[in-house]
DOTORNU-496189 format. One record per residue: x, y, z of N, C-alpha, C in turn; residue in three letters. Coordinates in Angstrom, 2 decimals. Layout:
neast_nnorth_nup_caeast_canorth_caup_ceast_cnorth_cup_r
X_Y_Z_X_Y_Z_X_Y_Z_ALA .
...
END
This chain:
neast_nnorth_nup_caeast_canorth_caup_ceast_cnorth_cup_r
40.07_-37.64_37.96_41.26_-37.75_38.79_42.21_-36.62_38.41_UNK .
42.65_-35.67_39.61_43.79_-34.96_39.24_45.03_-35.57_38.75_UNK .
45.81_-34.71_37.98_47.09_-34.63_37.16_48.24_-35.16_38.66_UNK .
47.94_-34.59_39.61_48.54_-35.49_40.99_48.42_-36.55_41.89_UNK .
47.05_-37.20_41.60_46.50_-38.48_42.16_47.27_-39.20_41.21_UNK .
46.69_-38.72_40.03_47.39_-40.11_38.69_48.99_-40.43_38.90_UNK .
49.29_-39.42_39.61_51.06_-39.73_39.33_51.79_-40.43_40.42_UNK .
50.89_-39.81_41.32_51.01_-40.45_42.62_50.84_-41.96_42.82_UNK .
49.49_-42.27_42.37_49.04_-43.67_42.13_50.08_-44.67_41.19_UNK .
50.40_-43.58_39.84_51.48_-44.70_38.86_52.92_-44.79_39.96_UNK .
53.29_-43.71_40.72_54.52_-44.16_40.95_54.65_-45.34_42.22_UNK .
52.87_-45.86_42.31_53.33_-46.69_43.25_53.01_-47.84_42.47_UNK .
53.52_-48.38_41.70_53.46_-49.67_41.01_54.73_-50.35_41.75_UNK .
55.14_-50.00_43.00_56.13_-50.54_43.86_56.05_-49.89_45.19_UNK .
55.96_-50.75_46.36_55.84_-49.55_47.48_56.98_-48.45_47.49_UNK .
56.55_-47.49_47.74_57.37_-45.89_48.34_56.87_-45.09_49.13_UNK .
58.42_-44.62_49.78_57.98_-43.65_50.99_57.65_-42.28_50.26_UNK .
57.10_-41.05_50.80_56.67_-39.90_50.30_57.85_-39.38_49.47_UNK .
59.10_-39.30_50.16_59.96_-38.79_48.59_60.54_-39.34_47.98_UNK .
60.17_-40.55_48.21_60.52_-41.51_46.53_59.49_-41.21_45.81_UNK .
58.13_-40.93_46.38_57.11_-41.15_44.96_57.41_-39.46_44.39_UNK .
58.20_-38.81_45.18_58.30_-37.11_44.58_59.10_-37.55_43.98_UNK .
60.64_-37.95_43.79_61.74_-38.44_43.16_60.93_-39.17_42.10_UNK .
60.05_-40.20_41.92_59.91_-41.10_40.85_59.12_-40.45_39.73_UNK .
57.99_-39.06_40.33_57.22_-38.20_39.44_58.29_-37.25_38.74_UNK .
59.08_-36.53_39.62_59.69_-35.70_38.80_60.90_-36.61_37.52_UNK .
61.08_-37.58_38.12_62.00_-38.54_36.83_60.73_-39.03_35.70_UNK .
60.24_-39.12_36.27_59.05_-39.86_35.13_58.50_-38.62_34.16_UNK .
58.57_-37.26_34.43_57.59_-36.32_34.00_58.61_-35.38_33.30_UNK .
60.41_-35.72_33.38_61.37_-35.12_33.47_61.41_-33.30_34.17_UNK .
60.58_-33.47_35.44_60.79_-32.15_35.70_59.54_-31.29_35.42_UNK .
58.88_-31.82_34.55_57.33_-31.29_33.80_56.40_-30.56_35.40_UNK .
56.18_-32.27_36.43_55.76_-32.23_37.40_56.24_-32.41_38.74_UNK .
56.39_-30.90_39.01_57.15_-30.83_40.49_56.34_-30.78_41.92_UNK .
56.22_-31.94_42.49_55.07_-32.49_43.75_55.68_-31.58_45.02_UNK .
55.22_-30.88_45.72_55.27_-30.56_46.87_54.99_-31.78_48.26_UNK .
55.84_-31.22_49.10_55.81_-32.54_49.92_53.82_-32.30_50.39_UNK .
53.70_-31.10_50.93_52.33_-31.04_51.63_51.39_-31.80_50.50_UNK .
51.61_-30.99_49.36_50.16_-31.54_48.48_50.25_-33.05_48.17_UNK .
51.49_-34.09_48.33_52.06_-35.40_48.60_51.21_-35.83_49.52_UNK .
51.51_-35.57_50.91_50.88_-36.15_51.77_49.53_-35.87_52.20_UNK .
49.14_-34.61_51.76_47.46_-34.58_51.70_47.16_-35.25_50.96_UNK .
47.53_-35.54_49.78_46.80_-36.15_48.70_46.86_-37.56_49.24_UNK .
48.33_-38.54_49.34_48.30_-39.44_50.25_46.96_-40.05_51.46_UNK .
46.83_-39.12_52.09_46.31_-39.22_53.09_44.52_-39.32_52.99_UNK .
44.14_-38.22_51.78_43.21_-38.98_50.80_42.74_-39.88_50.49_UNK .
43.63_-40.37_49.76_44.18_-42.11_48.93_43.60_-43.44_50.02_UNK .
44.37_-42.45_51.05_43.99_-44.17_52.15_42.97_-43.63_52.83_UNK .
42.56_-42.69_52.96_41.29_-42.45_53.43_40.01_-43.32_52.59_UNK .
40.44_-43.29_50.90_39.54_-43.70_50.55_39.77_-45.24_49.95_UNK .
40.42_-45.64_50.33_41.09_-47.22_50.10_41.73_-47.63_49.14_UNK .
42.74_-46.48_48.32_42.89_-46.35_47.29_44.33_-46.88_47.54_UNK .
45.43_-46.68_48.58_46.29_-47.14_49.07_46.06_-47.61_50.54_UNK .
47.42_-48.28_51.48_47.78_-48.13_52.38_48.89_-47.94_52.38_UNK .
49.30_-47.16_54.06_50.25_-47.17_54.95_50.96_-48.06_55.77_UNK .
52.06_-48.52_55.77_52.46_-49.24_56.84_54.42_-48.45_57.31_UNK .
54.78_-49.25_58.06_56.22_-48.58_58.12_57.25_-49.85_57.94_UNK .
58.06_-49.69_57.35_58.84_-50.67_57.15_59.66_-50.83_58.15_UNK .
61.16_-51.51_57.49_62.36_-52.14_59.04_62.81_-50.86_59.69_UNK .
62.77_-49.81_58.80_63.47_-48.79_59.68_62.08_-47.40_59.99_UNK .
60.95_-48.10_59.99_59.79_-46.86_60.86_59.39_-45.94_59.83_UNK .
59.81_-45.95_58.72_59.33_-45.19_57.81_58.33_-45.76_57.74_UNK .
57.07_-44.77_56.75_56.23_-44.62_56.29_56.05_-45.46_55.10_UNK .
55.69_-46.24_54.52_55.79_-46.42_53.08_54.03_-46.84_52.37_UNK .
54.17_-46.21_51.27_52.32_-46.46_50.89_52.82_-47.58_49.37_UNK .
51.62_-48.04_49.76_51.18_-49.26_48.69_49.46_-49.17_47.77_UNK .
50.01_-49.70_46.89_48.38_-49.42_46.58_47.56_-50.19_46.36_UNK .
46.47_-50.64_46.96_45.43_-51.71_47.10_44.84_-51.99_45.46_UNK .
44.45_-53.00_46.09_43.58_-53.26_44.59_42.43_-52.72_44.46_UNK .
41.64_-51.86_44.73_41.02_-50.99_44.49_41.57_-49.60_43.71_UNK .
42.99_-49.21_44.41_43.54_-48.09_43.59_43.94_-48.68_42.11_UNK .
44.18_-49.86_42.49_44.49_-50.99_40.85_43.21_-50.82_39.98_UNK .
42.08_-50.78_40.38_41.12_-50.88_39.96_40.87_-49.48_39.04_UNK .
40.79_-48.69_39.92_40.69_-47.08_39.27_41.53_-46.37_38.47_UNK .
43.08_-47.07_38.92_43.73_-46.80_37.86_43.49_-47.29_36.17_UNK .
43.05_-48.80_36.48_42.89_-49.02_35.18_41.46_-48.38_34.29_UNK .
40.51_-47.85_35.06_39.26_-46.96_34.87_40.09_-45.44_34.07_UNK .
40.92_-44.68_34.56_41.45_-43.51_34.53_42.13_-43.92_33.24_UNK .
43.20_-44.90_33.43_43.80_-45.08_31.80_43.20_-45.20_30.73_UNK .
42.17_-45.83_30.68_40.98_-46.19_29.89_40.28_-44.61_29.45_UNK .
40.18_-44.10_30.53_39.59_-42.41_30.13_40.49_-41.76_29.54_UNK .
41.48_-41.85_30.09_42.91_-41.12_29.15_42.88_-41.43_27.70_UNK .
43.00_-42.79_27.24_42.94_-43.33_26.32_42.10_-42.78_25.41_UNK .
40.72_-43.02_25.48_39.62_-42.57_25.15_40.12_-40.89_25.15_UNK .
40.58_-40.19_26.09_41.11_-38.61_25.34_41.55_-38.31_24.15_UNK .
42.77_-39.22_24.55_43.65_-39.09_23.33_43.60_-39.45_21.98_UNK .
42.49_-40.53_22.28_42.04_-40.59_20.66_41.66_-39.71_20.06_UNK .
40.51_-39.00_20.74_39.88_-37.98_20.43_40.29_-36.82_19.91_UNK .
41.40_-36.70_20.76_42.01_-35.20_20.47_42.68_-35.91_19.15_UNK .
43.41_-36.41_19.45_44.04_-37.72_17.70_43.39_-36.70_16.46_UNK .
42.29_-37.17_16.89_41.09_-37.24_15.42_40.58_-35.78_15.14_UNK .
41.08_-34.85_16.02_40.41_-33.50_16.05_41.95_-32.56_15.75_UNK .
42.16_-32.86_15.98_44.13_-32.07_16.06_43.87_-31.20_15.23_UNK .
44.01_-31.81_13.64_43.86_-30.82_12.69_43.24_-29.66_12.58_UNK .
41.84_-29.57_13.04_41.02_-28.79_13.45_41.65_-27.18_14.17_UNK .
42.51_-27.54_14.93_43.01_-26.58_15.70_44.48_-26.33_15.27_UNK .
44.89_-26.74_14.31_45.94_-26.41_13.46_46.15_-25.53_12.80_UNK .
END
């Protein structure tokens, strides 16, 4: 999973429209990761292509994505791989010190 699916996916642990989840990455990443709206909504558009979220529009016609339990699913697959990174690198650090 790209460094932009993952962030995309964590910032929907609540539904959001496309620039809240840009607003919630760049607060979460302090600025680290700055989302473009296009690569947002391609990537988006991805996501529910592959059932990873949906789309619906709320009271006022916006857009807003949610993420299925399947994207629940993969996320917790991806953290688990992360995890498993970071140990690793953990245990090797010194090495490259």
């Amino acid at each position: 999973m790209t460094e932009t699916a993952f962030y995309i996916l964590l910032a929907l642990t609540e539904p959001r429209q496309g620039y809240g989840i840009i607003k919630h990455v760049d607060n979460l990443t302090k600025g680290r990761v700055s989302l473009g709206s296009g690569t947002v909504y391609g990537t988006l558009t991805k996501m529910q292509r592959d059932g990873l979220i949906v789309k619906y529009a709320d009271g006022e016609r916006k857009k807003v994505y949610e993420v299925t339990e399947d994207g629940k699913r993969i996320m917790r697959m991806e953290i688990e791989r992360l995890n498993e990174l970071y140990k690793n690198a953990i245990q090797y650090r010194e090495e490259f010190s």
